[in-house]
C-alpha positions in Angstrom: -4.0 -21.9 11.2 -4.7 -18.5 12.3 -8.6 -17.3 11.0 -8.1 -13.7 8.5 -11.3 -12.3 7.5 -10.3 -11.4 3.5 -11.9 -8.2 1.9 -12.0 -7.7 -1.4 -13.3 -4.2 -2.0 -13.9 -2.5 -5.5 -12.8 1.4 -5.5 -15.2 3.5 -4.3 -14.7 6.7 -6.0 -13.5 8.6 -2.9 -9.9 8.1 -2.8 -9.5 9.9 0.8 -12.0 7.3 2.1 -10.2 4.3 0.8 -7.4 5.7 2.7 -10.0 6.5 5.8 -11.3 2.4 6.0 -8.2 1.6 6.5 -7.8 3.4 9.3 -11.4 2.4 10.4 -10.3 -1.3 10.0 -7.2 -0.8 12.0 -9.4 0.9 15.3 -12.1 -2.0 15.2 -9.3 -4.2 14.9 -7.5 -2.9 17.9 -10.8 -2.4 19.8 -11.2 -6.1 19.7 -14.5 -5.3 17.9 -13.1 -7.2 15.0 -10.6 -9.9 13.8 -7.7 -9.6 11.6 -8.5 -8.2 8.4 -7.1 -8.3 5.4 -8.2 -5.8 2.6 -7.2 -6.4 -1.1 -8.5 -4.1 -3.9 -7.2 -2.3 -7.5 -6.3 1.0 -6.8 -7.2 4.6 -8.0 -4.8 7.7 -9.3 -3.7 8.4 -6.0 -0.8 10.1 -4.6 0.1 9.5 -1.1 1.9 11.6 1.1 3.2 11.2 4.6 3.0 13.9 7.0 6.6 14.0 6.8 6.0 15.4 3.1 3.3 17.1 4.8 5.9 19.4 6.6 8.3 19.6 3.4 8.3 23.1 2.0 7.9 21.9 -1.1 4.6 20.0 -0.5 2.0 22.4 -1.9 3.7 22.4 -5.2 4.0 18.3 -5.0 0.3 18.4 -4.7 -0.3 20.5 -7.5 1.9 18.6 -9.3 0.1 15.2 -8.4 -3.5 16.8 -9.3 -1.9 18.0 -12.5 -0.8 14.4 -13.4 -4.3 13.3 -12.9 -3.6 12.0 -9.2 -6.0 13.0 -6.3 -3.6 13.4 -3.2 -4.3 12.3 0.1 -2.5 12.1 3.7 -1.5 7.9 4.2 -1.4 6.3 7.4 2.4 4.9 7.4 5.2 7.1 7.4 8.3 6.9 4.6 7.6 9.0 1.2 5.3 10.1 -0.9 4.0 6.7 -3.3 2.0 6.1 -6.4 -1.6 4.1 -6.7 -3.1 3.5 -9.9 -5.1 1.5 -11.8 -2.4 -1.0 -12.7 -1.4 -1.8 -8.9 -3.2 -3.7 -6.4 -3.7 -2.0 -2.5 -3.1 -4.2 0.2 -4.0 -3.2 4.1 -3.4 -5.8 6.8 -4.9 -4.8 10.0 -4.3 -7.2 13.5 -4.4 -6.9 16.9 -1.4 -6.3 18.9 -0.9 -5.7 22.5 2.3 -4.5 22.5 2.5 -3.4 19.0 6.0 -2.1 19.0 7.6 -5.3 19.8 6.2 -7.2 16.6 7.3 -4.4 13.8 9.9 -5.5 12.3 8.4 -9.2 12.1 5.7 -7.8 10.9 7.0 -6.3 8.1 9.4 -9.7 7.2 6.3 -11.8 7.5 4.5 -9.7 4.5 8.0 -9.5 2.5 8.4 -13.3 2.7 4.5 -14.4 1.8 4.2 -11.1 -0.8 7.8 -12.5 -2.9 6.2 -16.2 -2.4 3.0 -14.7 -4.1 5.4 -13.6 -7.1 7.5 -16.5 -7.2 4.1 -18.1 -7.9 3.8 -16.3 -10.7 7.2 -17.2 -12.1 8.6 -13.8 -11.1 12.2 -13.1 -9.2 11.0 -11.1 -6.6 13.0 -10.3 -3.5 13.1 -8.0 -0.7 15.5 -5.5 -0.1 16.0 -1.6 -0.7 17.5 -0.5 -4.2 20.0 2.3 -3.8 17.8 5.2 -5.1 14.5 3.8 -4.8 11.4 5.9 -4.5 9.7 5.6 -0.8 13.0 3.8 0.2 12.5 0.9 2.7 13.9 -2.6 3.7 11.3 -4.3 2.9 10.4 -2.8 -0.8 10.2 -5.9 -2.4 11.9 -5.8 -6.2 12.5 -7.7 -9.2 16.2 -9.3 -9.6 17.5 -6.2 -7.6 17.1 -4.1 -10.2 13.4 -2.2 -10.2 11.5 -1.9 -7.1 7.5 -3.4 -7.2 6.1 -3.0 -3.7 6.5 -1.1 -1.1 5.0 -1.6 2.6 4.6 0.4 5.4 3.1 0.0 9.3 0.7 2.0 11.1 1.0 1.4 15.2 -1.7 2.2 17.6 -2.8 1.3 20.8 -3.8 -2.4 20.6 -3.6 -3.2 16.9 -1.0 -2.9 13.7 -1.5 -2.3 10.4 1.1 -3.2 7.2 -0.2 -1.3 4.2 1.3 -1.5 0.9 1.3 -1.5 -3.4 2.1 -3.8 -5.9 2.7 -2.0 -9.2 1.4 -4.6 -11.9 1.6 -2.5 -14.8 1.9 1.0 -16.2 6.0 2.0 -15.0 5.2 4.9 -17.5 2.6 6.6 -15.6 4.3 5.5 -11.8 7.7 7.3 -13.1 6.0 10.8 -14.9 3.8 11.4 -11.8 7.2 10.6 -9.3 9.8 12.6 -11.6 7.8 16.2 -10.6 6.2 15.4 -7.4 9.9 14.0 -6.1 11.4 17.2 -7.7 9.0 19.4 -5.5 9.7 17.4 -2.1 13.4 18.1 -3.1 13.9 14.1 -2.9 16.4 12.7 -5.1 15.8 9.0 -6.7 16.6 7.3 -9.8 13.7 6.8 -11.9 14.8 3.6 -13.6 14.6 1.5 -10.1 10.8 1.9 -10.2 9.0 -0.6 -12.3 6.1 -3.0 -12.6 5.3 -6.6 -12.9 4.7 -6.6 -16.3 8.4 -5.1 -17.2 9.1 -8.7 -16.7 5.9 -10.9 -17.3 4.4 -9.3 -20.3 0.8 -9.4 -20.2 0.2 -10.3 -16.5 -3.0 -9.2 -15.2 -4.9 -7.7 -12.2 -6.2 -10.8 -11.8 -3.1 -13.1 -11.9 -1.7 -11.1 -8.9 -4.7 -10.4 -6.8 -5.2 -14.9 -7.1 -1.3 -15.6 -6.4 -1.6 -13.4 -3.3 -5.0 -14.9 -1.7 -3.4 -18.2 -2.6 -0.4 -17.7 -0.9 -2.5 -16.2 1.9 -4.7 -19.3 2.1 -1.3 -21.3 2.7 -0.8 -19.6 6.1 -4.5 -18.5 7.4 -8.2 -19.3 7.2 -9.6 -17.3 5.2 -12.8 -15.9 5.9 -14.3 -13.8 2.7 -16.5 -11.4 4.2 -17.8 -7.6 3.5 -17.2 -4.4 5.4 -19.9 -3.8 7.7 -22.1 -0.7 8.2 -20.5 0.5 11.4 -16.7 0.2 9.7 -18.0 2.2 6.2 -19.5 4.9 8.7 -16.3 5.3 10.5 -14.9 5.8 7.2 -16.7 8.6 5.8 -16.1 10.1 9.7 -12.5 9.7 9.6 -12.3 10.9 5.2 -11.8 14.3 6.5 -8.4 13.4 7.7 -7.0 11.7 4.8 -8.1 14.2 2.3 -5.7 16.9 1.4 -7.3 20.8 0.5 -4.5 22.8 -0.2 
């Protein structure tokens, strides 16, 4: 089985510098400096915005809206739509090498659909990939519940030499996912349907952090060796260099 060195990483505080070791991950990766990583941690209130937000003419008022919701807003490395973090879903970066990184997208992203819905089906969930019709950060490889509210969403980061799939699992807390989307959505001038976003726990009362974050590395442990290591000085100092970019000022 292929090796993945597993991170679990506690917030830090600094939402722009999660965002930032990502990215730091996803260079050393493609450098060859390190091996496939795989990052797992409980998220902050965060809002993330693509650049194509970025260039919306509503995006100033979707940031105040975000920060007035109690969500710090910062600039993600995927494309799609502005989603939700909070402290009720789990974050999920996988970084790997890639020397033509175009060719392996799309299996990319059906690799993490098909081990992410076998981590829920562990659970006793009906999760399934697939886009609901007016989903928020709309993809093919959302992953949903029954096809009626959408749980994850994923999105890929290219560079030269390496690939990164980056996503959220909501857990709990729908209420707080749909109040901050209704307004920041309404800004972008994106229209969705607020009852196709959802969390775990609309259908598994009482389903924990915990439960989720085990069934994943369980289900990652199926396919890989897993290697349970630490971020390293040189990756955390990359980070706070590259924080700057993922922070939003407006």
């Amino acid at each position: 089985m292929p090796q993945l060195n597993l991170i679990k990483q506690a917030p830090s505080g600094r939402p722009a510098f999660d965002t930032a070791v990502s990215h730091a991950v996803l260079l050393r990766v493609a450098r060859g400096e390190l091996g496939a990583a795989f990052r797992l941690r409980r998220a902050e209130r965060v809002l993330a915005f693509s650049k194509q937000d970025a260039n919306s003419p509503g995006f100033g008022q979707a940031v105040e809206a975000a920060r007035e919701a109690g969500f710090a807003p910062v600039l993600r490395m995927a494309g799609g739509r502005a989603a939700v973090f909070h402290e009720g879903t789990l974050a999920i970066a996988h970084a790997t090498p890639a020397g033509k990184p175009t060719e392996g997208t799309r299996l990319r992203f059906e690799e993490t659909g098909e081990w992410l819905v076998a981590a829920l089906n562990r659970l006793g969930l009906d999760a399934r990939v697939g886009e609901l019709p007016g989903e928020y950060c709309p993809g093919a490889f959302s992953v949903n519940l029954g096809g009626r509210i959408k749980v994850a969403g994923l999105g890929q980061r290219l560079i030269s030499g390496g690939a990164h799939v980056g996503g959220v699992v909501v857990v709990s807390d729908t209420a707080s996912l749909r109040d901050v989307l209704v307004p920041v959505y309404d800004a972008l001038g994106l229209e969705w349907d607020p009852a196709t976003a959802g969390s775990l726990e609309d259908d598994v009362p009482g389903i924990g952090i915990g439960d989720v974050g085990e069934a994943i590395v369980a289900e990652l442990a199926a396919r890989h060796e897993l290697v349970e290591t630490e971020l390293d000085a040189e990756t955390l100092e990359l980070g706070t260099t590259l924080e700057e970019q993922h922070a939003i000022e407006l």
